[in-house]
Steps between C-alpha positions, in 0.01 A plus 500: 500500500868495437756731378889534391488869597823595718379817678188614685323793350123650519386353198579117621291583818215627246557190317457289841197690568297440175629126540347447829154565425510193351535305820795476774854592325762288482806653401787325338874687398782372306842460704764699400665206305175474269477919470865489394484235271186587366586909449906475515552722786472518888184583700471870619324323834605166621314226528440509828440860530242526219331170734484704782355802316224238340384372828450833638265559251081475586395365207742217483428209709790317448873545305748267490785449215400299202754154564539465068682689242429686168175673449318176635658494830210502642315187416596275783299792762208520241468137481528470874261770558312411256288883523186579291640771315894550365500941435821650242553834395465517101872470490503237674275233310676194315352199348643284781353666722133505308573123461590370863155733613297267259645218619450549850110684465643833630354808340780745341474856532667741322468868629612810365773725685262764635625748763305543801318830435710846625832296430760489212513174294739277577718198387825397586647597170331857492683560850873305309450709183383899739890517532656206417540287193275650149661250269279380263422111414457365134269246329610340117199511327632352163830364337696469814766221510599627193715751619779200595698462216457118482162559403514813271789372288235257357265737432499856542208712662307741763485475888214663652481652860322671735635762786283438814475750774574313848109552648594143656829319612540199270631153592832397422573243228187593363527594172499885591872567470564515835883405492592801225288734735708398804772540270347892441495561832859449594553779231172705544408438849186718470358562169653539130742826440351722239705398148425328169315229657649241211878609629370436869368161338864411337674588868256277675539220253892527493472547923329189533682295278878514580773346267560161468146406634377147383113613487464876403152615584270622189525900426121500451495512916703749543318688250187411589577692818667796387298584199146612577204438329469201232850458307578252258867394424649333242754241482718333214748230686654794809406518854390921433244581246580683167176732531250571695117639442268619820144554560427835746095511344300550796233364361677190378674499855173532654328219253748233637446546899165465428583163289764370712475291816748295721446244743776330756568146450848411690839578486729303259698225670835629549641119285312545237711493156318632241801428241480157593253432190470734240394506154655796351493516131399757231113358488424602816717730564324667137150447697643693764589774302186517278275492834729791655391710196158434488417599852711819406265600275195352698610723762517791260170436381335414808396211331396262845434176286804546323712571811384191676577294216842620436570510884373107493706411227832711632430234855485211291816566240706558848312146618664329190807624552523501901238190611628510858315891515187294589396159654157362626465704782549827278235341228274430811528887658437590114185347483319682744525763261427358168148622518578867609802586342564528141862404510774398768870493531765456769667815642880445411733162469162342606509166745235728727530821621148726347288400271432774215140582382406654250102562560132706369460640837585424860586163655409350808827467765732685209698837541525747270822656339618851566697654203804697562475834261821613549811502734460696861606909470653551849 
């Protein structure tokens, strides 16, 4: 097995237990360069130390550090070692990794996070989040790149998102919004004050994008992670919307974890220039729109078919407009799914990062969402 986790806690030695019925355990860690560049911050436990704490382990045979980067950084030890079995946690699982076990014959297992019995649960972000950082992430589940004003002033329309509780620690340059969050933090280090969340969303945005700045990031982060619950903004050629409309239905709420599913597919290269080639004009910028609407009201309606078709065609007017969002290794990670899911799109600017599913019921190797109901009451 091998892991990216940057402290040692009870439910990684759970985790190494389940894993070595399955044979002798090898373990593998990321450095602290790949932890850092994979979750944009330093490693509560060093490299070295979190070795020695491996090693000391009896169900681990062996731990070493994994020589790669990225989330793959371990494929040089796997192909070396070549072992029978290759053992994630669910939030672990990519399609690279499900690929480089078929090519090499080695059976992937994907285990739940299961305490060992008498013991609290435990993941490295439930111990971050006891007393540390409760700042929510966001996923744009419609209409989003039409909140830059090159792109509304063609055509104006809805943005869609989708307040996430942080039950895991995303990736950076993943699509997640992980640079506004940072951003968040250096204001809120903890969790959001209690206010209008839509004023806390207009601080954020204005925080994070300083005068004079050549790129200013879309509002529909910022309020993506201040608003809770499903919001839709709307924009008519400004960086802030001119209304809003949210969705607090618990049973709507409710209807879309149990629809939505997200999978980890790799990090967006930090050189990759999405404005490079565009195709911005008021046809697809007008598909944009009309697909941001209907999944509004598919939501609404609970109408799955519906949803997935709108959320389909939402992924392919940004497509048109952005082609660099995908390229064949995206199309090949999306067609593992083709005959589970009903519908797919990339988590943010796109070029990796998760892979959005929008499903009947449960998916092999995908998480599930946790929505955020409202802001924290301290």
């Amino acid at each position: 097995m091998s892991g990216c986790f940057d402290m040692l806690h009870s439910g990684h030695v759970a985790f190494f237990k389940e894993a070595s019925q399955y044979g002798e355990l090898h373990v593998g860690i990321g450095s602290d360069n790949t932890i850092s560049e994979l979750k944009g911050r330093d490693t509560i436990n060093c490299e070295a130390e979190r070795l020695y704490m491996i090693q000391s382990i009896k169900f681990v045979k062996e731990a070493f550090v994994n020589s790669g980067s990225g989330i793959m950084d371990f494929e040089h030890e796997v192909r070396t070692l070549q072992p029978d079995y290759f053992v994630v946690n669910e939030d672990g699982f990519s399609p690279a990794k499900e690929e480089l076990c078929n090519e090499l014959g080695i059976k992937l297992k994907v285990l739940e996070r299961i305490p060992e019995i008498g013991l609290p649960k435990r993941s490295t972000t439930d111990i971050r989040t006891s007393d540390n950082c409760l700042l929510p992430y966001r996923i744009d589940l419609a209409g989003t790149w039409i909140d830059q004003p090159y792109v509304s002033k063609h055509h104006a329309g809805w943005a869609i998102t989708l307040s996430l509780e942080p039950i895991i620690e995303y990736n950076e340059r993943c699509g997640m919004s992980t640079s506004t969050r940072n951003a968040a933090k250096r204001i809120w280090p903890h969790y959001l004050p209690i206010d209008r969340p839509e004023k806390l969303a207009e601080m954020l945005f204005k925080y994070e994008n300083s005068p004079g700045a050549e790129l200013v990031s879309g509002a529909q982060d910022a309020i993506g992670i201040c608003m809770p619950g499903l919001v839709r903004h709307y924009y008519n050629g400004e960086y802030w919307p001119n209304k809003f409309e949210s969705i607090h239905n618990e049973e709507i709420l409710t209807w879309l974890e149990e629809h939505i599913y997200m999978v980890l597919l790799w990090p967006r290269k930090s050189d990759l220039d999405l404005l490079k080639q565009t195709d911005i004009n008021p046809e697809n910028t007008k598909a944009l729109a009309d697909a941001s609407n209907g999944a509004w009201e598919a939501i609404k309606n609970r109408d799955l078919g519906r949803f997935a078709q709108t959320f389909s065609d939402s992924f392919d007017a940004q497509k048109a407009m952005f082609p660099a969002m995908v390229n064949s290794d995206i199309n090949a990670a999306i067609d593992k799914y083709k005959d589970e899911a009903l519908a797919w799109k990339l988590a943010g600017a796109g070029g990796g990062g998760y892979l959005i599913l929008v499903a009947e019921k449960p998916i092999k190797g995908a998480m599930k969402i946790k929505i955020r109901r409202k802001n924290l009451s301290v």
